[in-house]
N, C-alpha and C positions, 0 to 999 in steps of 0.2 A: 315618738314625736318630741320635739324640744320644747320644752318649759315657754313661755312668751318671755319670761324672764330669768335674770341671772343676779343674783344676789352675793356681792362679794362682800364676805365676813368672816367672824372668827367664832370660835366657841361663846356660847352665849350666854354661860353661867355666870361668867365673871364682867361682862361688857352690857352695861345697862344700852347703850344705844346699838349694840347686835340685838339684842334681848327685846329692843323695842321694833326693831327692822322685823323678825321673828314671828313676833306677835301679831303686827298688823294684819299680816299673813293670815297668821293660824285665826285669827279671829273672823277675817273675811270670809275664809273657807268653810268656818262654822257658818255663817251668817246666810251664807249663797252658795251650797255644798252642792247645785248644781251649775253652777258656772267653771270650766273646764281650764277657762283664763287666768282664775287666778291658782296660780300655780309659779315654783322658779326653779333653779337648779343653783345653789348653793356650792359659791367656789371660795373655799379656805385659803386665808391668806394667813400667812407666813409671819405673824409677827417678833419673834425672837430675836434676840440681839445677832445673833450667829447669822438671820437669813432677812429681815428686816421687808420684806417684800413690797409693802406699802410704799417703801423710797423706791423701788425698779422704777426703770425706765417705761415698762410695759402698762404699771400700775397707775406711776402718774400722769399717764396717757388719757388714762381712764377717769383718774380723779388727780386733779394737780395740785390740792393740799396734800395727798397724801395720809389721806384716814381713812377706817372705815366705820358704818358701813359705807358701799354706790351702788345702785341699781341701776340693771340696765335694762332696759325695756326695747323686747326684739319684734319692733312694730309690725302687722300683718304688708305695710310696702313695701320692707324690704330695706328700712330705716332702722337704727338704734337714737332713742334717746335715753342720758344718762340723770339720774336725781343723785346729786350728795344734800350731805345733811339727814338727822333722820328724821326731824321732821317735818323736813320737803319731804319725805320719802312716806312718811304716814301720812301726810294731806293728800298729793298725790296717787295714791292707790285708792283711798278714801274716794276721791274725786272721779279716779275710774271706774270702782264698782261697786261703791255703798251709794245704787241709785234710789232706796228705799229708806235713806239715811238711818239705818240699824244701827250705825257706828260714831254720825254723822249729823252734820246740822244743814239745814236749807242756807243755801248762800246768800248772805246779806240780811242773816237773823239777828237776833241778841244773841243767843246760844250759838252760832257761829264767832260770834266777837269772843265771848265767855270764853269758848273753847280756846280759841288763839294766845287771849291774856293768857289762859294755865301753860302753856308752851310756850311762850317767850319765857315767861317764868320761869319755869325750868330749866329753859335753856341759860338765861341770862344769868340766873343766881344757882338755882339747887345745883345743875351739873358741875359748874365753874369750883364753887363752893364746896359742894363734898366730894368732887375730886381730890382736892387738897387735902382737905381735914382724910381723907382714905391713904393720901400719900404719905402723909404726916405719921398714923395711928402704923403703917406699915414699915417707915422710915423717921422714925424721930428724930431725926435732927434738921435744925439745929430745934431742941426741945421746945421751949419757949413759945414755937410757932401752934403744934401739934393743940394746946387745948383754945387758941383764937379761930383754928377754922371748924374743928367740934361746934364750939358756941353758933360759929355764921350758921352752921347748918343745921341746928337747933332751932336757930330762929327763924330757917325758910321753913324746917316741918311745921313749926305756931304759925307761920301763914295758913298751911294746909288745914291744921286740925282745923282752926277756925272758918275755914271755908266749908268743912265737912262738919259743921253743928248744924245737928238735924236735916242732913241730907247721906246719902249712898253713898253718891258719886259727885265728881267734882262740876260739873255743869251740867243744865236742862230742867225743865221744870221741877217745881214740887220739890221730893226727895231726888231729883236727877237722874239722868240715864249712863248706863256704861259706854264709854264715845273715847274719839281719839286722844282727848287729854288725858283721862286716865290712862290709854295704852303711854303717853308719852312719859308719864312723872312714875307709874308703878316700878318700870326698874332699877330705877333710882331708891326709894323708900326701901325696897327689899333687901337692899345693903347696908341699911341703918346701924348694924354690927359691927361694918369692914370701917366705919366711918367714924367706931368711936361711942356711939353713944350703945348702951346698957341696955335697954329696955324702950319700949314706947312707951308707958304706963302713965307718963304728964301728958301724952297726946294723945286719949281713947276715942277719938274721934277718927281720928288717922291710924291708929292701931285695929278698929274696925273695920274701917276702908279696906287696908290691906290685907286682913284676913279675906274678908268678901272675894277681893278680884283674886287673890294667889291659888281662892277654890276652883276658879274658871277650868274648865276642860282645854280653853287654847290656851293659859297660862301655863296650866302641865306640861302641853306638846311644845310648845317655845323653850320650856326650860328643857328638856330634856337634850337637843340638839338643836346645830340652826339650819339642819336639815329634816327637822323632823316632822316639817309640815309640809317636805314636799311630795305626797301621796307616793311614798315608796321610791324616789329616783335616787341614784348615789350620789355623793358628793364626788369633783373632781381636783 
């Protein structure tokens, strides 16, 4: 039987938003291991210079920026709809089947809102940001640039640590619950090496954090492939 869904990505070791498309997954799966729905079929795209597949004609069909991850969702009427973005693509699934909000906040909460700032956020500064400072530490030149976007990205983890004083997790009551803003900012932090910086040791707030979610049983299966939460089906 075919997947309801189709997840175009790449290895997910290296790609904080395959890494986060992954997870949503593997997380929901934990959370609702009898819902048969959430499930996809994982199609490898091609990004090498030599095959660049993302620009095909086929791919921007699909998604007309030309990135990944897109999900496609092969509706029971016989419809596809497509989410780019990934985190349209972790609210979206969220919204499909975290009805028990496990992962999730009731619509039109504070912790709904909560959740959303930490994803803009992410999206707006940490990705942007240690992008660069990642391109820079792996291409230095021109030099100069490589320790200004270190720094930026120094200073969005001092946002995090200080949101994670005396809590878990970054949103939800109390000490907080594990939810989609954490799926959306952990694979980001987990590259804090590729980016330059040495050690978390000035941010043991966020050095906790991440230790805590990197033990999850779906953070294992995310990382290990970005097929490897599809209950055994092959990549194509």
């Amino acid at each position: 039987m075919t997947p309801p869904f189709t997840l175009y990505t790449v290895g997910s070791r290296w790609s904080p938003n395959a890494f986060k498309a992954g997870l949503i997954f593997a997380e929901l799966q934990a959370a609702y291991p009898k819902n048969p729905d959430i499930d996809y079929l994982a199609r490898i795209v091609d990004l090498r210079q030599s095959s660049q597949e993302q620009k095909k004609e086929w791919y921007l069909k699909i998604n007309p920026n030309g990135r990944i991850p897109t999900l496609v969702h092969h509706r029971p009427d016989g419809t596809d709809f497509t989410v780019t973005e990934t985190a349209a693509i972790i609210l979206y699934l969220a919204q499909q089947f975290d009805k028990e909000h496990k992962l999730s906040f009731p619509r039109g909460s504070d912790e709904e809102n909560q959740a959303l700032q930490m994803m803009f956020f992410a999206h707006g500064d940490i990705s942007p940001i240690q992008g660069e400072a990642m391109h820079f530490v792996a291409e230095p030149e021109p030099p100069a640039l490589t320790p200004r976007w270190v720094d930026e990205t120094k200073r969005t983890y001092g946002v995090l640590n200080t949101r994670l004083e005396g809590r878990d997790y970054l949103v939800g009551p109390g000490k907080g619950m594990y939810s989609v803003a954490d799926i959306n900012v952990f694979p980001y932090v987990r590259l804090y090496d590729q980016a330059g910086i040495e050690s978390l040791a000035e941010y043991p707030n966020l050095k906790r954090w991440l230790d805590n979610v990197s033990a999850r049983p779906a953070v294992q299966v995310a990382a290990a492939s970005p097929s490897a939460a599809q209950r055994g089906l092959g990549n194509v």
